[in-house]
py3Dmol code that shows the C-alpha trace and the ligand (Angstrom):
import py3Dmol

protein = """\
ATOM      1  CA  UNK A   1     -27.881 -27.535  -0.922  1.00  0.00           C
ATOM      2  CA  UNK A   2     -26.798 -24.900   1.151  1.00  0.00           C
ATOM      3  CA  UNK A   3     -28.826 -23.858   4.790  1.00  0.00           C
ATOM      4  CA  UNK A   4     -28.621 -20.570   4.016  1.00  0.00           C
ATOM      5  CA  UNK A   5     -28.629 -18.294   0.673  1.00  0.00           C
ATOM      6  CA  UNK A   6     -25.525 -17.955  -0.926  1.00  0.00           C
ATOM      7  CA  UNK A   7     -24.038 -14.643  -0.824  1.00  0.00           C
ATOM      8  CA  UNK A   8     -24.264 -12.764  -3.604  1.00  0.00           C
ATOM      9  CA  UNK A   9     -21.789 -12.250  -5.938  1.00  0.00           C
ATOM     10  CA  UNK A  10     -19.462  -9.077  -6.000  1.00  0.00           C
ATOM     11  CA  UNK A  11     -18.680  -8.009  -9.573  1.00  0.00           C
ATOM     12  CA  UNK A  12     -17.592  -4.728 -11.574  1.00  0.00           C
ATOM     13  CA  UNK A  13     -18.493  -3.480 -14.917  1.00  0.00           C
ATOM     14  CA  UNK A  14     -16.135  -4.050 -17.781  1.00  0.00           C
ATOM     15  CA  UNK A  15     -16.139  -1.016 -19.731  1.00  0.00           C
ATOM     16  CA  UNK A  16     -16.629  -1.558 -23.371  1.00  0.00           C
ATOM     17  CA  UNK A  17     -17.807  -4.207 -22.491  1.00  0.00           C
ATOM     18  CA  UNK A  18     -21.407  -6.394 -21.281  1.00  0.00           C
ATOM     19  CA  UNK A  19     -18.877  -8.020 -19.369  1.00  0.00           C
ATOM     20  CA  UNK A  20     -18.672  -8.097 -15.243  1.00  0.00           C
ATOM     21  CA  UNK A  21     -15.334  -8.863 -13.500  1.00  0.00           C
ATOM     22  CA  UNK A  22     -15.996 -11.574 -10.551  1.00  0.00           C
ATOM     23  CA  UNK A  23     -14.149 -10.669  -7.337  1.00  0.00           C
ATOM     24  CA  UNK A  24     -12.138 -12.350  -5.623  1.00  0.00           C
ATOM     25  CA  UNK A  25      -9.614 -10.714  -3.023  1.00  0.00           C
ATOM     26  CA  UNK A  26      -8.883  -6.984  -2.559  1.00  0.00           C
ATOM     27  CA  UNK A  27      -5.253  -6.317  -1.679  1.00  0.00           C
ATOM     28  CA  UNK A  28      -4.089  -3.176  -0.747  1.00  0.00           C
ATOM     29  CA  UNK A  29      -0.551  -1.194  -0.716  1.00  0.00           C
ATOM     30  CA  UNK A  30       0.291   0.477   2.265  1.00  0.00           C
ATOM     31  CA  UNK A  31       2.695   3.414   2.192  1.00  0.00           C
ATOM     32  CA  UNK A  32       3.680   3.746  -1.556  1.00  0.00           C
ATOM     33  CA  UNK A  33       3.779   7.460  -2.065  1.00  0.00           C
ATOM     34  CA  UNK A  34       6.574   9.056  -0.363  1.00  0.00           C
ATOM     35  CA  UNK A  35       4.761  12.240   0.413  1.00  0.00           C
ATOM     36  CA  UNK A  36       1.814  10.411   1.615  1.00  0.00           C
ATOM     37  CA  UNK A  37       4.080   8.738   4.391  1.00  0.00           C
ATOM     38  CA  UNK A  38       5.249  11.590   5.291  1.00  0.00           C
ATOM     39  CA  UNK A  39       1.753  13.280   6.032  1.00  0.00           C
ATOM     40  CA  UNK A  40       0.839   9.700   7.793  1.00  0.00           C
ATOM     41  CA  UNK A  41       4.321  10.695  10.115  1.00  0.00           C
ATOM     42  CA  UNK A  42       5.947   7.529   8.933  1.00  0.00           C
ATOM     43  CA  UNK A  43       9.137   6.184   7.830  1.00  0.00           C
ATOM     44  CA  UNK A  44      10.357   6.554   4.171  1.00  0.00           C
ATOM     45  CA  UNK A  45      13.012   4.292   4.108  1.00  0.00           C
ATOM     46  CA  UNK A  46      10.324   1.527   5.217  1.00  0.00           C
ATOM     47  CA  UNK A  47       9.173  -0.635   2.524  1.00  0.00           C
ATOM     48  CA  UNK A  48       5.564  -0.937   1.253  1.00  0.00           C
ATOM     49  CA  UNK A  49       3.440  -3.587   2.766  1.00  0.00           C
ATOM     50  CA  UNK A  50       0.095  -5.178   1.960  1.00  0.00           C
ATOM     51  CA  UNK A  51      -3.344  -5.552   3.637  1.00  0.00           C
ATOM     52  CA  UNK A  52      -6.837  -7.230   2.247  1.00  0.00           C
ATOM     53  CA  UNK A  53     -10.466  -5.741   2.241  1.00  0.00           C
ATOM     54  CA  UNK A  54     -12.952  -8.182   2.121  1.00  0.00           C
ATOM     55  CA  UNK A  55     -14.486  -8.593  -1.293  1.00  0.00           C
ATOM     56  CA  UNK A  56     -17.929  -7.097   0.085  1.00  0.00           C
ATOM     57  CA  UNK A  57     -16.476  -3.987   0.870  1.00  0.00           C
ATOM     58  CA  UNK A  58     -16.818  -3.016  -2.668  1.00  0.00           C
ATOM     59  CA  UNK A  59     -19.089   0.044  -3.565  1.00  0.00           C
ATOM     60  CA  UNK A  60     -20.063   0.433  -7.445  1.00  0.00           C
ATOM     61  CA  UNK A  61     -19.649   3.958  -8.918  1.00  0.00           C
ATOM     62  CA  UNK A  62     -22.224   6.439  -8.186  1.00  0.00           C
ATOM     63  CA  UNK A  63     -22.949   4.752  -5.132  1.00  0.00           C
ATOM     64  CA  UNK A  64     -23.979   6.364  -1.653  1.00  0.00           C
ATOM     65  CA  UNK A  65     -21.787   5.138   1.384  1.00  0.00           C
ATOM     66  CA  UNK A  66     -23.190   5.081   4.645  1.00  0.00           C
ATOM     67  CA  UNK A  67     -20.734   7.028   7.099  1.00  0.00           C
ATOM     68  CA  UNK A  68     -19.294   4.292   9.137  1.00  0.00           C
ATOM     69  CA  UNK A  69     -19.789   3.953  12.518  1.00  0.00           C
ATOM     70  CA  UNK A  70     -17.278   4.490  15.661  1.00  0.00           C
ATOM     71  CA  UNK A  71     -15.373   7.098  13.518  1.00  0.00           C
ATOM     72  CA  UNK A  72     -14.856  10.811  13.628  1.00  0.00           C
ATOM     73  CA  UNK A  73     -12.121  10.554  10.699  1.00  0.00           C
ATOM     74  CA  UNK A  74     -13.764   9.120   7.867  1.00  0.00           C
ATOM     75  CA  UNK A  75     -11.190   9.785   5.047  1.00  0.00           C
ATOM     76  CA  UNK A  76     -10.379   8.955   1.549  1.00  0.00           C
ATOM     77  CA  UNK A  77      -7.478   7.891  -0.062  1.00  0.00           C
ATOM     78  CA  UNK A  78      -7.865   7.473  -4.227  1.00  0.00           C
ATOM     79  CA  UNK A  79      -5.501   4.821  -5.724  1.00  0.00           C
ATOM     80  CA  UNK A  80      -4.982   2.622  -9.001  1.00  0.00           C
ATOM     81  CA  UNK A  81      -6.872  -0.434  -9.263  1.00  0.00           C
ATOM     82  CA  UNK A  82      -5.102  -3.350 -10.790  1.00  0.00           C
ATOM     83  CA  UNK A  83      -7.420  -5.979 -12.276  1.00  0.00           C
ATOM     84  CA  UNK A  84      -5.859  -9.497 -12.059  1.00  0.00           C
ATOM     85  CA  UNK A  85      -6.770 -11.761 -14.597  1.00  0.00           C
ATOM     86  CA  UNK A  86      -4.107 -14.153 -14.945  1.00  0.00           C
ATOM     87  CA  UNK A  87      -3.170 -15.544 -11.569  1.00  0.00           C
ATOM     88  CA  UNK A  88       0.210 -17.033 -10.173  1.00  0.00           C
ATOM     89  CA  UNK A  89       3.093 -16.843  -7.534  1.00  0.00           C
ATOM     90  CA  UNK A  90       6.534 -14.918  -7.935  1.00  0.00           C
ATOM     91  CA  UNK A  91       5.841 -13.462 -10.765  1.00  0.00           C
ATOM     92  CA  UNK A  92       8.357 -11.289 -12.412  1.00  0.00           C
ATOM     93  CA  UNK A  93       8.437  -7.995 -13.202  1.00  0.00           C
ATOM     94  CA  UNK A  94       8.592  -8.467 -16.683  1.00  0.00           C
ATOM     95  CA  UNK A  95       5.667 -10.888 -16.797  1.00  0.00           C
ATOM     96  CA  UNK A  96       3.082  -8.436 -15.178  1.00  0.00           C
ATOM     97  CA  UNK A  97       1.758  -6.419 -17.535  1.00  0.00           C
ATOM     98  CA  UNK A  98       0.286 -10.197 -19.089  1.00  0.00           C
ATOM     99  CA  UNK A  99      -1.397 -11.233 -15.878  1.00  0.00           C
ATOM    100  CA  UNK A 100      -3.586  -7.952 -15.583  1.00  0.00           C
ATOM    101  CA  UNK A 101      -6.577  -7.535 -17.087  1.00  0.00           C
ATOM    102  CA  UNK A 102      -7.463  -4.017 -16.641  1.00  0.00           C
ATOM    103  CA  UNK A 103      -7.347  -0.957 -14.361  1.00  0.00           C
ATOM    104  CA  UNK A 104      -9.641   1.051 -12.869  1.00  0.00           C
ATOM    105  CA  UNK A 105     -10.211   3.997 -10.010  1.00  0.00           C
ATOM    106  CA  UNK A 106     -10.555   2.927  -7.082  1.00  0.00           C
ATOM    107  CA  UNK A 107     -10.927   4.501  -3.251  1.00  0.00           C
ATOM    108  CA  UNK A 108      -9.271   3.444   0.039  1.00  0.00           C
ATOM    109  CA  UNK A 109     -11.549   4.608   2.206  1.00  0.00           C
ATOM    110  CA  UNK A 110      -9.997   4.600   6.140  1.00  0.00           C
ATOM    111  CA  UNK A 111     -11.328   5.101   9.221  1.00  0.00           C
ATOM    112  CA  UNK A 112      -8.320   7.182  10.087  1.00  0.00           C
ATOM    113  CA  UNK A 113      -8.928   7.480  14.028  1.00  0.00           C
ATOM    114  CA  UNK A 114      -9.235   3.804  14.295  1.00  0.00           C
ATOM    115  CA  UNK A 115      -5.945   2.856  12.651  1.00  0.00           C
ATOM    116  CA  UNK A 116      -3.701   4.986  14.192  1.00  0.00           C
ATOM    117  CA  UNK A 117      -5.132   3.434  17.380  1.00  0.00           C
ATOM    118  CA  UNK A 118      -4.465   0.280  15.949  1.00  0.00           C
ATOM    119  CA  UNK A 119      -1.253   1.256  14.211  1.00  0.00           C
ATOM    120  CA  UNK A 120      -0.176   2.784  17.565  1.00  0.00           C
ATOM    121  CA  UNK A 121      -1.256  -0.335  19.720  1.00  0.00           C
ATOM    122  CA  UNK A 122       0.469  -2.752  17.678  1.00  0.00           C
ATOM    123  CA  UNK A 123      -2.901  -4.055  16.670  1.00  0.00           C
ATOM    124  CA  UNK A 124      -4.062  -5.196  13.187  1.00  0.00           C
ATOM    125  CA  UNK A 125      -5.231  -2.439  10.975  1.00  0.00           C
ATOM    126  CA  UNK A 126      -9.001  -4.384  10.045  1.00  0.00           C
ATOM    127  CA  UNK A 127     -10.789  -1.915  11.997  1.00  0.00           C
ATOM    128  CA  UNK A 128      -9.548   1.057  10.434  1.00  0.00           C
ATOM    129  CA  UNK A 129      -9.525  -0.548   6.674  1.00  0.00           C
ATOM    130  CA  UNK A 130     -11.433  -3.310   6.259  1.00  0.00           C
ATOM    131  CA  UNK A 131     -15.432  -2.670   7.261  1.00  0.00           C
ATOM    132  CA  UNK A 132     -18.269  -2.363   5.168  1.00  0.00           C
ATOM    133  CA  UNK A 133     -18.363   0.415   2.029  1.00  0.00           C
ATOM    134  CA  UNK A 134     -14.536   0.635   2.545  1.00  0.00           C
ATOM    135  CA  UNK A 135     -13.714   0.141  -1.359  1.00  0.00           C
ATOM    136  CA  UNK A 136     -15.188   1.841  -4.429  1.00  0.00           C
ATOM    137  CA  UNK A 137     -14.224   1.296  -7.620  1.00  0.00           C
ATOM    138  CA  UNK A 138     -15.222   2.540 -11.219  1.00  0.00           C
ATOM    139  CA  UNK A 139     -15.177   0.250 -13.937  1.00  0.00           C
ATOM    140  CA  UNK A 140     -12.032  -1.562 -15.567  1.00  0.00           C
ATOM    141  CA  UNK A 141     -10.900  -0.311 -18.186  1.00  0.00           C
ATOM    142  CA  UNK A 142      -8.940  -3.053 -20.212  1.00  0.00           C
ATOM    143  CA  UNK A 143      -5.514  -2.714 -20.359  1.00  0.00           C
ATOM    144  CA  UNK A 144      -3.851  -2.512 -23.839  1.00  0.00           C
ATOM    145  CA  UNK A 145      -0.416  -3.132 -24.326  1.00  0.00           C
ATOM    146  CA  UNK A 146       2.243  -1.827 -21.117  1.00  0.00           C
ATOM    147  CA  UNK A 147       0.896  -0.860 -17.490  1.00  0.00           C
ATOM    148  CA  UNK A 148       0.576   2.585 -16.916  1.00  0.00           C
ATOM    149  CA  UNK A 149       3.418   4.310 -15.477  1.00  0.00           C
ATOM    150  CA  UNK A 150       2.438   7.930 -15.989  1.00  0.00           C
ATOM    151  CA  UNK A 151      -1.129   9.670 -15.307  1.00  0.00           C
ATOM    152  CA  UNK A 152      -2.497  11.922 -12.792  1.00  0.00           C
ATOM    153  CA  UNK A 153      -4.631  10.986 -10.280  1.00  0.00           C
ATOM    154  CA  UNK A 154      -5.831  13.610  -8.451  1.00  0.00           C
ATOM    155  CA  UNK A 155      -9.190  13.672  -5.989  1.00  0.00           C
ATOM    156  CA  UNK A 156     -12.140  15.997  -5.324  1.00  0.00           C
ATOM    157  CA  UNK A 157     -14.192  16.735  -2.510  1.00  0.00           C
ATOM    158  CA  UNK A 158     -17.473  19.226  -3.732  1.00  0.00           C
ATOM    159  CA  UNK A 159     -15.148  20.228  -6.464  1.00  0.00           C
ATOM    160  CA  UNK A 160     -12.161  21.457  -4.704  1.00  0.00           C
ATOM    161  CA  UNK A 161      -9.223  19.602  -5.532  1.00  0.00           C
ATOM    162  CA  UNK A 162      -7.939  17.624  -2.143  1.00  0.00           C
ATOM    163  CA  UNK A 163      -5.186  15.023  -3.788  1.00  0.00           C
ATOM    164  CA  UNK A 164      -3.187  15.530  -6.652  1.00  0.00           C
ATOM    165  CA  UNK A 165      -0.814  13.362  -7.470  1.00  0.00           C
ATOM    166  CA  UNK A 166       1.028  11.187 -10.673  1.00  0.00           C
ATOM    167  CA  UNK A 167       1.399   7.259 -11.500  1.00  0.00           C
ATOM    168  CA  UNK A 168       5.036   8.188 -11.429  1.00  0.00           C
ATOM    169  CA  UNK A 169       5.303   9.088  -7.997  1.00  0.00           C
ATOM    170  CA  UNK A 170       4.593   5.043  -7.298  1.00  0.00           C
ATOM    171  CA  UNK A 171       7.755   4.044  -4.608  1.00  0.00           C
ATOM    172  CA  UNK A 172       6.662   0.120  -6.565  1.00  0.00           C
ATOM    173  CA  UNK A 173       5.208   0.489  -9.710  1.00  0.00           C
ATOM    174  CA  UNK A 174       2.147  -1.689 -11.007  1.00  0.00           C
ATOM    175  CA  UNK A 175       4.609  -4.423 -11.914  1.00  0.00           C
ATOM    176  CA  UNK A 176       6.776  -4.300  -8.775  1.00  0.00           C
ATOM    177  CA  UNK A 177       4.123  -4.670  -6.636  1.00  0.00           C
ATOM    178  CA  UNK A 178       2.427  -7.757  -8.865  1.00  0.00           C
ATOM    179  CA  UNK A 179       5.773  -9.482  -8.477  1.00  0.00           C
ATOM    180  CA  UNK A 180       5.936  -8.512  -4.707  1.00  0.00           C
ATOM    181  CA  UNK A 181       2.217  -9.376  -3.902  1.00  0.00           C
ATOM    182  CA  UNK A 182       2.729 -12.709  -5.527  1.00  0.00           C
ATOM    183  CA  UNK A 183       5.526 -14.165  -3.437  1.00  0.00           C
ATOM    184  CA  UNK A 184       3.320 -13.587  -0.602  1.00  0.00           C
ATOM    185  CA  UNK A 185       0.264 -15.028  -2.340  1.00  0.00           C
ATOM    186  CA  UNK A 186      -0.658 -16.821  -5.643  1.00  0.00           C
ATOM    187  CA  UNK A 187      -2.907 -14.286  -7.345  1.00  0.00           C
ATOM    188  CA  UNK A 188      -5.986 -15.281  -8.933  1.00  0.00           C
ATOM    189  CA  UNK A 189      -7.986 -14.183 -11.299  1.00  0.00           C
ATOM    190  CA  UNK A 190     -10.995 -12.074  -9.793  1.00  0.00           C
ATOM    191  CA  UNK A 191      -8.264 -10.505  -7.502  1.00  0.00           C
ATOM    192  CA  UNK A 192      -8.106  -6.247  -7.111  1.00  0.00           C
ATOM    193  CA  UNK A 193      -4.750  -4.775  -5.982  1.00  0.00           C
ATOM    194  CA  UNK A 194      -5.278  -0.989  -4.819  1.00  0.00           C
ATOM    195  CA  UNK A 195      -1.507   0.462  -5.155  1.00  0.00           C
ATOM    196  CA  UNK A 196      -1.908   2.928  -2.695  1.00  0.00           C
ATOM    197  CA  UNK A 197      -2.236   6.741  -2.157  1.00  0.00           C
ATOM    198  CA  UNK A 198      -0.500   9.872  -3.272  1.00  0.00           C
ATOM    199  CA  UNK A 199      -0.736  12.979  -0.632  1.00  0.00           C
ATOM    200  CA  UNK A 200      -3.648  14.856   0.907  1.00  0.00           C
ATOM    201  CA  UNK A 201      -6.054  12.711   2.061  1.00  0.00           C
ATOM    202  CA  UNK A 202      -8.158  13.808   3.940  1.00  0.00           C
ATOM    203  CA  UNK A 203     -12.061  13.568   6.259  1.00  0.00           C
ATOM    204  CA  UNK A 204     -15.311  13.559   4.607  1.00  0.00           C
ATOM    205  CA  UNK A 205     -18.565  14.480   6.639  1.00  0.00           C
ATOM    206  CA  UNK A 206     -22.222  13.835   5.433  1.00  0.00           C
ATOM    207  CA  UNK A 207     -23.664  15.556   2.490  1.00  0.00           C
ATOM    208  CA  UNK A 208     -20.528  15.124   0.640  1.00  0.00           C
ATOM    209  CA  UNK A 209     -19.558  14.057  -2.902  1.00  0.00           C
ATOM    210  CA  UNK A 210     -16.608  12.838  -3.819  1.00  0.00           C
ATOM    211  CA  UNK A 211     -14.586  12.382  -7.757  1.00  0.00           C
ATOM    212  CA  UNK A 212     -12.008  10.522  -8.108  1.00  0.00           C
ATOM    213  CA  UNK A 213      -9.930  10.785 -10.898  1.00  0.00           C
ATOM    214  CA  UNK A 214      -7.075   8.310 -12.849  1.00  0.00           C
ATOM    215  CA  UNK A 215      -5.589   9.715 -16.156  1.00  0.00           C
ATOM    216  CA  UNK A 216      -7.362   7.664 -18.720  1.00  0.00           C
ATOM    217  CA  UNK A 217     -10.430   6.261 -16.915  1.00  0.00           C
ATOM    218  CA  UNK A 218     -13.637   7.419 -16.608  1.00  0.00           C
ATOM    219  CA  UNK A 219     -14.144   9.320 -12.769  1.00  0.00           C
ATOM    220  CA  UNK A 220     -15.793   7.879 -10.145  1.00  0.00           C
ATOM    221  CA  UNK A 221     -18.328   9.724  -8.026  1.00  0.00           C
ATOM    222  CA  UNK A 222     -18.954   8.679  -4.383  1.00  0.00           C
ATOM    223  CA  UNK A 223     -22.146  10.333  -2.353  1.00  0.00           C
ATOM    224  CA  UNK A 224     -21.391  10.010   1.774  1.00  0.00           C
ATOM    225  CA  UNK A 225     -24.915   9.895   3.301  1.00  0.00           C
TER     226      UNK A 225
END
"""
ligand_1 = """\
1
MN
Mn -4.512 3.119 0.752
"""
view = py3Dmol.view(width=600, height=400)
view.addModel(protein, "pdb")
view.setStyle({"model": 0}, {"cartoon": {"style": "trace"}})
view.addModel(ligand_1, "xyz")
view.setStyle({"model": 1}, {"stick": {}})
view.zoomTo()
view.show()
C-alpha cells in the first residue's frame, strides 16, 4: 500500500500500433550541431555532453504548454528522439541500431534566460531545461532496419520556417551517442535520448503554434497558451 496515489504513468503512442511506450529517463544531447553552438557562442571543438528531463516533463502531441514561469526566453529547440528498447552499458557503435526501438520528434524546450545564467554561474542547467512541459514528443515510429542518418528536420513557428536543418549535420550520430550515453549509464528500456538541435532556435510568446518536423515521421504540433 502506498500513502499516497501513485503517480501516473508517462507513456507515448506507438504508431501503427495500440501499443504505448512506458518512460523511463529522458536524456538529452547538449551541443551536437555545430552551427547551433555557434549561435549559443560556444566552443566547437568541445565535445557533446548529456543532461536528463524528468520523465513528467513530457507533453503528448497536440498538446497546449503552459508558458513557464520566471522566463522571458521561452524557446524551442526540435531534435530526434531515440526510443530505447533494449537497454545496456558501453554499447558499441555497431550494436545500436538493435537496442532502439523507434524514433520520434521530439522538442527541447529551454528556458533560455535561465541557463545562460546558470551556464554563466557555473550552476547546473535544471532550471533552464528540466521544469514542467519541457519535452514534447510525437509518436515513435518503429525503426526498421539501420538508424537514420539522413532527413531534414526543420521547425515552424505560425508557419514560417525558424530551424532547418539535416540528420547529417549530427557532430555524434544516433549510434555514437547510444554508445557514449551508455558508458555513462546502463540504458533501459523506457529510456528517450533527444540528440540535440540544429540552428535557429529561437522564443515563443503566447498564442503561438508550433510544427515540428523529422523526415519520415508524422509532425508534431505544440499550442503555447
Ligand atoms: Mn537540446
Amino acid at each position: 500500500m502506498h500513502i499516497i496515489n501513485i503517480p501516473e504513468i508517462t507513456d507515448v503512442p506507438v504508431l501503427g500500433t495500440d501499443k504505448r511506450f512506458p518512460v523511463r529517463r529522458i536524456y538529452c544531447v547538449g551541443r551536437n550541431y555545430i552551427e547551433h553552438i555557434k549561435e549559443m557562442g560556444g566552443d566547437v571543438r568541445k565535445p557533446p555532453f548529456f543532461f536528463q528531463k524528468p520523465t513528467d516533463c513530457i507533453v503528448q502531441d497536440g498538446s497546449q504548454v503552459k508558458y513557464p514561469t520566471l522566463t522571458s526566453d521561452f524557446q524551442f529547440e526540435i531534435e530526434l528522439v531515440l526510443a530505447i528498447g533494449l537497454g545496456g552499458n558501453n554499447i558499441k557503435v555497431e550494436d545500436a541500431a538493435r537496442h532502439v526501438l523507434g524514433t520520434a520528434v521530439g522538442i527541447d524546450f529551454t528556458r533560455r534566460d535561465l541557463q545562460i545564467q546558470a551556464r554563466d554561474a557555473g550552476r547546473p542547467w535544471e532550471i533552464g531545461k528540466s521544469f514542467d512541459q519541457s519535452a514534447p514528443i510525437g509518436g515513435i515510429k518503429l525503426l526498421e532496419g539501420e538508424l537514420p542518418v539522413t532527413g531534414e528536420i526543420s521547425l515552424e513557428v505560425n508557419g514560417v520556417t525558424k530551424q532547418r536543418g539535416d540528420l547529417e549535420q549530427l557532430i555524434w550520430n544516433c549510434a555514437e551517442i547510444i554508445s557514449k550515453l551508455s558508458e555513462q549509464y546502463e540504458l533501459q528500456p523506457g529510456d528517450l535520448i533527444y540528440t540535440g538541435t540544429p540552428a535557429g532556435v529561437g522564443p515563443v510568446v503566447r498564442g503561438d503554434h508550433i510544427t515540428g518536423k523529422v523526415e519520415g515521421h508524422p509532425l508534431l504540433h505544440i499550442d503555447i497558451v
